[in-house]
C-alpha positions in Angstrom: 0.0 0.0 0.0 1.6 3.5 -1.1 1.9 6.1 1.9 -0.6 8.4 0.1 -3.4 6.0 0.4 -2.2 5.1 4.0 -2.9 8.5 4.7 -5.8 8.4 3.6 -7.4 5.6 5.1 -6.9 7.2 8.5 -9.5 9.7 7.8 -11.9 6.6 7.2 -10.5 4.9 10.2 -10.6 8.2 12.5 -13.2 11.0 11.3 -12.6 13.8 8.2 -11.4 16.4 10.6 -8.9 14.3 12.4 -5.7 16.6 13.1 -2.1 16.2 11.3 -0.4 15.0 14.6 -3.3 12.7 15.1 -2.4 11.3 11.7 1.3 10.7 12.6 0.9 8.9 15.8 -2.1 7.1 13.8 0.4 6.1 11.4 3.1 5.1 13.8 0.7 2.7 15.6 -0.5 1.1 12.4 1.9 1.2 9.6 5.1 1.5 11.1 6.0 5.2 9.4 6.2 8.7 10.4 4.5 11.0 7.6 5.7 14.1 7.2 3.8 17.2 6.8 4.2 17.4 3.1 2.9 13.9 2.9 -0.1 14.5 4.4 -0.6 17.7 2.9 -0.1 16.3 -0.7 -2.4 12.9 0.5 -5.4 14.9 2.0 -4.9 18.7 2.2 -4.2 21.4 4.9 -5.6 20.7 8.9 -7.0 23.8 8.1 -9.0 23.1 5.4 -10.4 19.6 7.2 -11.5 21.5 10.4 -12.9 25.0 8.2 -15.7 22.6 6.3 -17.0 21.6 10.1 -19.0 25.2 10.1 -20.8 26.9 7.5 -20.3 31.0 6.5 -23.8 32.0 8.7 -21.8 30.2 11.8 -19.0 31.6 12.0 -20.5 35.1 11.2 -22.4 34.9 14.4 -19.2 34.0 16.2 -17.3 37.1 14.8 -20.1 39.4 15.9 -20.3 38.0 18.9 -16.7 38.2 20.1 -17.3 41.9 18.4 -20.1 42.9 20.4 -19.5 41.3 24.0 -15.7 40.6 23.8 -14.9 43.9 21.7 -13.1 41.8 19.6 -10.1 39.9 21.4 -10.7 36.4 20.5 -8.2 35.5 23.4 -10.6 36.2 25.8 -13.3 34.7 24.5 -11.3 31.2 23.1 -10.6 31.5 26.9 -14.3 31.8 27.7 -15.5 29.0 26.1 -12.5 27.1 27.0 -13.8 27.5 30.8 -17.2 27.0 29.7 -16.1 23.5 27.5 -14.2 22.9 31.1 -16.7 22.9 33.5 -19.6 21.6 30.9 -18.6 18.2 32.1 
C-alpha cells in the first residue's frame, strides 16, 4: 500500500477532521511510518482546510459578531471563555 493511500485511510478509520499530529501517531501505531507534513498535505490537504468545512459561513458570522459585540473583539478572551465554559460543561 503507497503512503498516500495510507494516509488516507486514517480519515476513514478516524473522522474527516482528524488533526495532522493525530495522523502521525495514527500512522506510527498502524503502519510502522512517520508521515511528514508534506505527505499529508499532498495525501489529504491542509488541517486547516479539514476543520474550516466543520462550520458553515452563517456560523461563523455569528461568532465574529459575537466576540465583536460582548468581547470587543479579542478572540483571546473569548477562546478563553469557552474554553472555561467546555471545562466545566462536564
Amino acid at each position: 500500500m503507497k503512503k498516500a493511500h495510507m494516509i488516507r485511510q486514517v480519515l476513514v478509520e478516524l473522522n474527516p477532521y482528524v488533526t495532522n499530529s493525530e495522523i502521525k501517531d495514527f500512522c506510527i501505531a498502524e503502519y510502522d511510518f512517520k508521515p511528514t507534513s508534506q505527505q499529508i498535505y499532498e495525501a489529504i490537504g491542509s488541517e486547516t482546510d479539514r476543520q474550516a468545512e466543520r462550520y458553515n459561513g452563517r456560523e461563523l458570522q455569528d461568532v465574529k459578531k459575537l466576540c465583536r459585540r460582548t468581547f470587543h473583539g479579542d478572540y483571546n478572551r473569548l477562546f478563553g471563555a469557552v474554553r472555561l465554559v467546555v471545562s466545566n460543561a462536564s
